[in-house]
C-alpha positions as CSV (number, residue, x, y, z in Angstrom):
1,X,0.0,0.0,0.0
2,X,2.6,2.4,0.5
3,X,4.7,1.7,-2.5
4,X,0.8,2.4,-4.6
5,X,1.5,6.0,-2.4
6,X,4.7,6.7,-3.1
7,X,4.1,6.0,-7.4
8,X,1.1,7.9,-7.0
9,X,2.7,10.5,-5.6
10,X,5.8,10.1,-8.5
11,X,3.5,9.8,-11.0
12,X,2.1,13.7,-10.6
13,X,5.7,14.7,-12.3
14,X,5.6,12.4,-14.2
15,X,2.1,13.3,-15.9
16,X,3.7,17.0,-15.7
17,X,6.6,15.9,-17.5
18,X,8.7,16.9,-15.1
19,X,10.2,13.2,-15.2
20,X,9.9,9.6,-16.1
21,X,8.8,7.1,-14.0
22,X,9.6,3.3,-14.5
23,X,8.4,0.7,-12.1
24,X,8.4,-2.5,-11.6
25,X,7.7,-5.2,-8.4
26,X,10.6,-8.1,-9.0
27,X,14.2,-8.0,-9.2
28,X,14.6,-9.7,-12.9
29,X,12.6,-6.7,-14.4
30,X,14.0,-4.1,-12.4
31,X,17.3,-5.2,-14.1
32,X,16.0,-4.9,-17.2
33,X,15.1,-1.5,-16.9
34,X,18.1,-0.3,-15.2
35,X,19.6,-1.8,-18.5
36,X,17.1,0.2,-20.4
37,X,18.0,3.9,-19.4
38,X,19.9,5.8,-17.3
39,X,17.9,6.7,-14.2
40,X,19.0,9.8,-12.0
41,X,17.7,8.1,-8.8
42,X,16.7,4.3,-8.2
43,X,14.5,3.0,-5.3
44,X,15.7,-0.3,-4.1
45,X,13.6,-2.6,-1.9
46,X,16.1,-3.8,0.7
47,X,13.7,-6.6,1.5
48,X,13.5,-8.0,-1.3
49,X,12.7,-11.9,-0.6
50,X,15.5,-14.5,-2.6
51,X,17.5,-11.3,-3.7
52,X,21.2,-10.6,-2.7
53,X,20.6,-6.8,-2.7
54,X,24.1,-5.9,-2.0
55,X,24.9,-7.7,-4.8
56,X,22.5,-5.7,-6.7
57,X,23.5,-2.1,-5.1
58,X,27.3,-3.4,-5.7
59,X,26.2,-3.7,-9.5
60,X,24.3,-0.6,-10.1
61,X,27.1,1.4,-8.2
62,X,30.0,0.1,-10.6
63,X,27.7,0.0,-14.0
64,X,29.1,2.8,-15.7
65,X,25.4,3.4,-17.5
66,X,24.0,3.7,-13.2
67,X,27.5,4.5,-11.3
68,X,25.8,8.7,-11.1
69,X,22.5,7.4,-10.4
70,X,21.5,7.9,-6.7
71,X,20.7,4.8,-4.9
72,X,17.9,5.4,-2.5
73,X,16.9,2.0,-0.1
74,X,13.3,1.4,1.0
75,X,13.4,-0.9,4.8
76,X,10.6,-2.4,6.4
77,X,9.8,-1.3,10.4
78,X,13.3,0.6,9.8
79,X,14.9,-2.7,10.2
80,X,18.1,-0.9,7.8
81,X,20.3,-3.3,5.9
82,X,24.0,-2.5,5.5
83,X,24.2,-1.5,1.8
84,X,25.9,0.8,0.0
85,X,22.8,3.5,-0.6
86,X,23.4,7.3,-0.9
87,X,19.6,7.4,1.7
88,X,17.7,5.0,3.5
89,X,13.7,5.7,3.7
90,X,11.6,3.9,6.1
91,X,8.4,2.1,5.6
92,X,5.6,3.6,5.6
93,X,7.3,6.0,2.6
94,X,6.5,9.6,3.4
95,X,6.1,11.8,0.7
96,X,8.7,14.6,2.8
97,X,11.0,11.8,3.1
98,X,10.9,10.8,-0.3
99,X,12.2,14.5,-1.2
100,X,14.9,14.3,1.8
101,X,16.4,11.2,-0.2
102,X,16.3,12.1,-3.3
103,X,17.3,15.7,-3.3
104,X,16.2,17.7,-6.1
105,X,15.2,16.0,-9.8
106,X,16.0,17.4,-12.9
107,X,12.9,19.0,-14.6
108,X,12.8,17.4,-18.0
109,X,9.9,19.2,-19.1
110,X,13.2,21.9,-20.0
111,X,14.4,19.3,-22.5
112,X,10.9,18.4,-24.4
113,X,10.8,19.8,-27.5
C-alpha cells in the first residue's frame, strides 16, 4: 500500500513531464530497466525476498550506465540493511521523506521539444 502511495505521488511529475517514472515489483525486471536507461535516482527494496541486494546495489554502483544514479533504499519497520545506498527511507514511505532522499530532480519538461 505504500509503494501504490509513493508512485502515486511520482506519478504527478511524471504526468507533468517533469520526469519519467519506471516501475516494476521483481528483481529480474527491475534489471531490465536499469539496462534500459539511465535513471537519475533508483529506489531499491532492501527486502527483497531471494535477492542478494548488495549484490545488486554493488552492481548498479560500478555500472558505468548507473555508477551517477543515486541509490535510495526502501526498509521495512526501519529494520536498515548495511548496503551501500546514498539514503535509507523507512516504511511507511513519506512523501517529505521521499524528497529528503532524493534531493532535487532534474525537470525534463526543460528538454521536451
Amino acid at each position: 500500500e505504500d509503494a501504490f502511495a509513493a508512485r502515486a505521488k511520482a506519478a504527478e511529475g511524471d504526468a507533468k513531464g517533469a520526469w519519467k517514472l519506471e516501475h516494476t515489483d521483481n528483481a529480474f525486471d527491475g534489471g531490465r530497466l536499469l539496462a534500459s536507461f539511465r535513471p537519475h535516482v533508483v529506489f531499491l527494496d532492501l527486502g527483497l525476498p531471494g535477492v542478494d541486494i548488495r549484490r545488486v546495489a554493488e552492481s548498479i554502483r560500478h555500472d558505468p550506465a548507473t555508477q551517477h544514479s543515486r541509490l535510495v533504499g526502501i526498509a521495512a519497520d526501519g529494520a536498515l540493511q548495511r548496503v551501500d545506498v546514498d539514503a535509507t527511507i523507512a516504511r511507511p514511505i513519506a512523501a517529505r521523506e521521499v524528497k529528503r532522499a532524493t534531493g532535487p530532480l532534474p525537470d525534463l519538461s526543460k528538454f521536451r521539444r
